[in-house]
C-alpha positions, 0 to 999 in steps of 0.5 A, spaced: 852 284 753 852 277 757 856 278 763 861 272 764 864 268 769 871 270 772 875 263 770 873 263 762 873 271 761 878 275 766 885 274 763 882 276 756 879 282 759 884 284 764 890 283 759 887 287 753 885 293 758 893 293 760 892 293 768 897 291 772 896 293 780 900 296 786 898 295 793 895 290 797 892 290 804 894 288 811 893 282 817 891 276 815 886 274 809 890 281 805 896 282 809 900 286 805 901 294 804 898 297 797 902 303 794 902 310 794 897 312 788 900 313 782 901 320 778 894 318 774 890 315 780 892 322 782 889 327 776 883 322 776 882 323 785 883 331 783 878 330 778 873 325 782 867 331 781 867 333 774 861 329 773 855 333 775 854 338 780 854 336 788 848 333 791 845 337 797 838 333 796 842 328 802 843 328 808 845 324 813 851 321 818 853 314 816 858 310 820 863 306 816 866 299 819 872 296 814 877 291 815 884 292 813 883 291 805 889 294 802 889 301 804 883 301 806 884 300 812 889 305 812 885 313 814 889 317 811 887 313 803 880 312 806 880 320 808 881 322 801 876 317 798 871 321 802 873 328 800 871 326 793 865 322 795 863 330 799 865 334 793 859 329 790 855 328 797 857 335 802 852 333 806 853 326 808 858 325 813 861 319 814 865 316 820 870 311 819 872 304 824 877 301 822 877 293 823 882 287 822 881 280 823 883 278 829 878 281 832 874 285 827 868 280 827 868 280 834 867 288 834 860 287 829 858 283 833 858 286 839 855 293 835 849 288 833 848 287 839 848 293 843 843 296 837 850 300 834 851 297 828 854 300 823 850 303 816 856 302 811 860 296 812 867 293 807 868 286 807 867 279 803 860 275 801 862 269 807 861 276 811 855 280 809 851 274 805 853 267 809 854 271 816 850 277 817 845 277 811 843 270 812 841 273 819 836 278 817 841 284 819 843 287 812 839 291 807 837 287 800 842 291 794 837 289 789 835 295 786 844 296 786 845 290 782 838 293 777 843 300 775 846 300 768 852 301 771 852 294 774 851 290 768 857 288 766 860 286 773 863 278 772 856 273 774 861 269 778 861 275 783 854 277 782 853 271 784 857 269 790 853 277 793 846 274 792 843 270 797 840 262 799 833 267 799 835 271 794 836 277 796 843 281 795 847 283 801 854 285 799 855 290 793 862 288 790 868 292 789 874 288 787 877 281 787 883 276 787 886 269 787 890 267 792 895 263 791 902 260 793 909 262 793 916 259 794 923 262 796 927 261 788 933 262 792 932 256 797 929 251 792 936 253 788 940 250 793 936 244 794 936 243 787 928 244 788 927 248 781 926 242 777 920 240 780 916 246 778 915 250 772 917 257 772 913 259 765 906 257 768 908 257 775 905 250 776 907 243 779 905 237 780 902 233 787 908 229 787 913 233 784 911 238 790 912 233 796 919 232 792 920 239 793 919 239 800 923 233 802 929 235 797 928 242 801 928 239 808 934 235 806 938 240 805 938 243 812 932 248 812 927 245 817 921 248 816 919 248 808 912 249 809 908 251 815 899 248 815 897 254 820 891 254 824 891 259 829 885 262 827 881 264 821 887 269 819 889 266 811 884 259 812 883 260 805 891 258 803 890 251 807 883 250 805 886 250 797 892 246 798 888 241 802 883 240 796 887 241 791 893 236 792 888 230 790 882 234 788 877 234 793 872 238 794 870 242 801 863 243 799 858 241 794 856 245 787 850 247 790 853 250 796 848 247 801 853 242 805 861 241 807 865 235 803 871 236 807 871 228 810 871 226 802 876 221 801 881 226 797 881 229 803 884 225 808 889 222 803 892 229 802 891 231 809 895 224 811 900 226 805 902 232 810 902 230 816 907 224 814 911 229 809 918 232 814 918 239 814 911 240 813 909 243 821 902 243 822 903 251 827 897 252 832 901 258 834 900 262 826 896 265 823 896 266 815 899 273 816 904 270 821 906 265 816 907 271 811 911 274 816 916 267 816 916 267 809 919 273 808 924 273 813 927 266 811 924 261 816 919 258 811 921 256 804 913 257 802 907 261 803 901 259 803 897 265 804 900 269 797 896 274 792 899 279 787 899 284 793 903 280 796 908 280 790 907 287 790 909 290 797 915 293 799 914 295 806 920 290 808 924 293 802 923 291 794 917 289 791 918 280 790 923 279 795 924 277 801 927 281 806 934 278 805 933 279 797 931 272 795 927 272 789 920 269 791 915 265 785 907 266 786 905 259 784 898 256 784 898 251 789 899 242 787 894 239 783 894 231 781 890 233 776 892 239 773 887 243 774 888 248 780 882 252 783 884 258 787 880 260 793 878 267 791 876 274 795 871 279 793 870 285 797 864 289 797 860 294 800 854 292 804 849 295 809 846 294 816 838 295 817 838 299 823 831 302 821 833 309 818 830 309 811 834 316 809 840 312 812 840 307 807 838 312 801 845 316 803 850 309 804 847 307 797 849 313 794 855 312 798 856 304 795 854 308 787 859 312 788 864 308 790 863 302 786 861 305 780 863 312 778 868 311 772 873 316 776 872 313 782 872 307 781 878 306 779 881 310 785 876 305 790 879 299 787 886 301 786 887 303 794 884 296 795 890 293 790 886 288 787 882 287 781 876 290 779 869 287 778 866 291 773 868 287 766 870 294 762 873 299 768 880 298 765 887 302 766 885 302 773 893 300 774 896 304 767 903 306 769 905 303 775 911 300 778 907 293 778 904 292 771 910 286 769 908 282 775 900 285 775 899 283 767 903 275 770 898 275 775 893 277 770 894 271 766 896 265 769 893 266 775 886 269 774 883 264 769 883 259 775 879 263 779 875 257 783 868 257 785 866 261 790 864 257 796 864 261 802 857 263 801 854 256 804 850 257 810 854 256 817 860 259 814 862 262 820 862 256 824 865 251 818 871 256 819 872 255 826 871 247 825 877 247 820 882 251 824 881 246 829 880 240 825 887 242 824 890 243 830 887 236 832 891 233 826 898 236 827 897 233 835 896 226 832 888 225 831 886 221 826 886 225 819 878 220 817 877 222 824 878 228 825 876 230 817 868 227 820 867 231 826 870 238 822 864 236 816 859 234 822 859 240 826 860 244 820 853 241 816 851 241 822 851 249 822 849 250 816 843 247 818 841 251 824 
């Protein structure tokens, strides 16, 4: 069956499997905390080694870097996720560091260059494709892709794991659409609900500014905080920036940076001028998720359906003090929103040992693709799976009415996965600061080119 992309098929899928979702992830691009395993996540973990008998043939001791991807960056759910990974595999031991993303990168690097680099690692294709697999340091999953049990991963994710080179280097495991999401008891006292519509979750450029201006007119100060404190949530900045006048930030092709496009200094100006948007050189997206909540902001940027599901501050869609939050997509002129999405996989590091790389594949297969566990891997990330046809992954939690919302009116606009384009590490340096720049005066056109500029020139190096 032809595999198809997330934006034309998703909701349809997602919603005749009936999932919905419960859990999250914590700090910065996934800030939140995902739910405990429900009662038929349970029975499946118990039953995890039904297929077949274990597999002693293997043996190796692997090590496992992950960032904070809902649970797993927590060691007791990542605990018992190796536990029905040695039922399978008793003879492959793996160790577990566990990264965030204030300095996570920094920690691989430093690996890499002591010659210590871990076997396994867990993160996004703007990692393990544009990063550390564009510089030769990761293993090609080729063959991963080639098992039928791959066949029915969505070809936008395929894709967004696979090369310039043609080489694959993340194997994917699950996925989300960021979005945004505003206070509904802030909006109400400023007579700001007739500028969105609650039934789509949509608005308009100019009915967004509106709402701000109505907002900060009614005594809050702070509607809306642009931060740029460090790549932490950059994909909320980057969406509203392009999608207030449909600019790009890179070309189809993913071979260089647009951000300086005329659309783009028009929304950024638009920003800056707009009272109660504050440009904050002090935050980062989990930071401003943390306002959020507690009331200081009247939206958020950095919102996702794990975000809506986490309780660790009281009662799942609330705020801390109760009010009701509304996920939007973010404010187009055209009424075509994209969303910046994440895809986490598994990718590994070529450290030499070809034994090695037969057990962290075993480990990936068994993880991403057996019909019992997969449901597990995905479910304690908190979001949803890539594989078209592992449904009831999130049957029978607390979440399904709000997972089956997001399912509908947010999946389907999924953007394109840009995150891939060469020198993307650098190019989100250059956009946090080109922020920073911004909110202490620097020409927007000005500023804009010397973000594009740098980043091109980082793709070309």
């Amino acid at each position: 069956m032809k595999k198809r992309q997330i934006a034309l098929g998703m909701a349809a899928v997602l919603l005749a499997s009936g999932l919905a979702a419960c859990g999250g992830a914590k700090k910065a691009e996934t800030t939140g905390a995902a739910e405990e395993t429900t009662k038929a996540a349970e029975e499946s973990k118990e039953n995890a080694d039904a297929k077949g008998e274990a597999d002693e043939s293997l043996e190796a001791d692997l090590k496992l870097f992950t960032y904070p991807i809902g649970k797993w960056g927590d060691s007791a759910s990542v605990d018992g996720l190796l536990e029905n990974f040695n039922k399978k595999y008793p003879n492959i031991h793996v160790t577990v560091e566990y990264l965030d993303y204030t300095n996570g990168d920094d920690q691989v690097n430093t690996a890499i260059e002591g010659n210590a680099a871990p076997d396994l690692i867990m993160e996004g294709p703007e990692r393990l494709v544009a990063n550390w697999g564009a510089k030769g340091l990761m293993v090609d999953l080729a063959d991963l892709f080639e098992d039928e049990d791959s066949k029915d991963i969505y070809e936008n994710v395929t894709a967004a794991c696979k090369s310039s080179d043609g080489k694959y280097y993340e194997y994917p495991l699950a996925m989300i659409a960021h979005c945004m999401a505003i206070n509904k008891t802030v909006f109400e006292k400023a007579d700001a609900l007739q500028y969105i519509d609650e039934d789509t979750h949509t608005w308009t450029t100019e009915n967004f500014f509106k709402a701000v201006e109505a907002i900060e007119k009614n005594g809050q100060e702070n509607v809306l905080a642009v931060y740029c404190g460090g790549q932490g949530g950059d994909q909320g900045t980057r969406a509203l920036v392009n999608n207030l006048y449909s600019g790009t930030y890179t070309n189809k092709e993913h071979t260089e940076y647009t951000g300086a496009e005329e659309q783009n200094v028009k929304a950024l100006e638009a920003l800056k001028a707009a009272k109660g948007v504050k440009f904050d050189p002090a935050l980062v997206g989990g930071d401003e998720i943390t306002l959020f909540r507690n009331g200081t902001l009247a939206m958020s940027l950095c919102w996702n359906s794990a975000q809506q599901n986490n309780k660790d501050n009281g009662e799942a869609g609330k705020t801390n003090n109760g009010d009701e939050i509304i996920p939007m997509l973010f404010p187009t002129d055209d009424g075509k929103t994209e969303l910046c999405g994440g895809i986490w996989g598994f990718g590994i590091f070529d450290n030499g040992d070809e034994n090695k790389v037969k057990a962290a594949k075993a480990f990936i297969r068994f993880m991403a693709n057996d019909p019992e566990q997969a449901k597990i891997s995905v479910q304690t990330t908190g979001f949803f799976p890539v594989h078209e046809k592992l449904t009831g992954v999130y049957d029978g939690t607390d979440n399904a009415e709000t997972m089956k919302m997001f399912t509908e009116k947010f999946m389907p606009s999924f953007g394109d996965y840009y995150q891939v384009t060469p020198g993307w590490a650098q190019a989100r340096t250059e956009w946090w600061n080109m922020l920073q720049r911004v909110g202490q005066g620097g020409d927007v056109k000005t500023e804009l080119e010397t973000f594009q500029n740098n980043a091109n020139a980082a793709a070309k190096s």
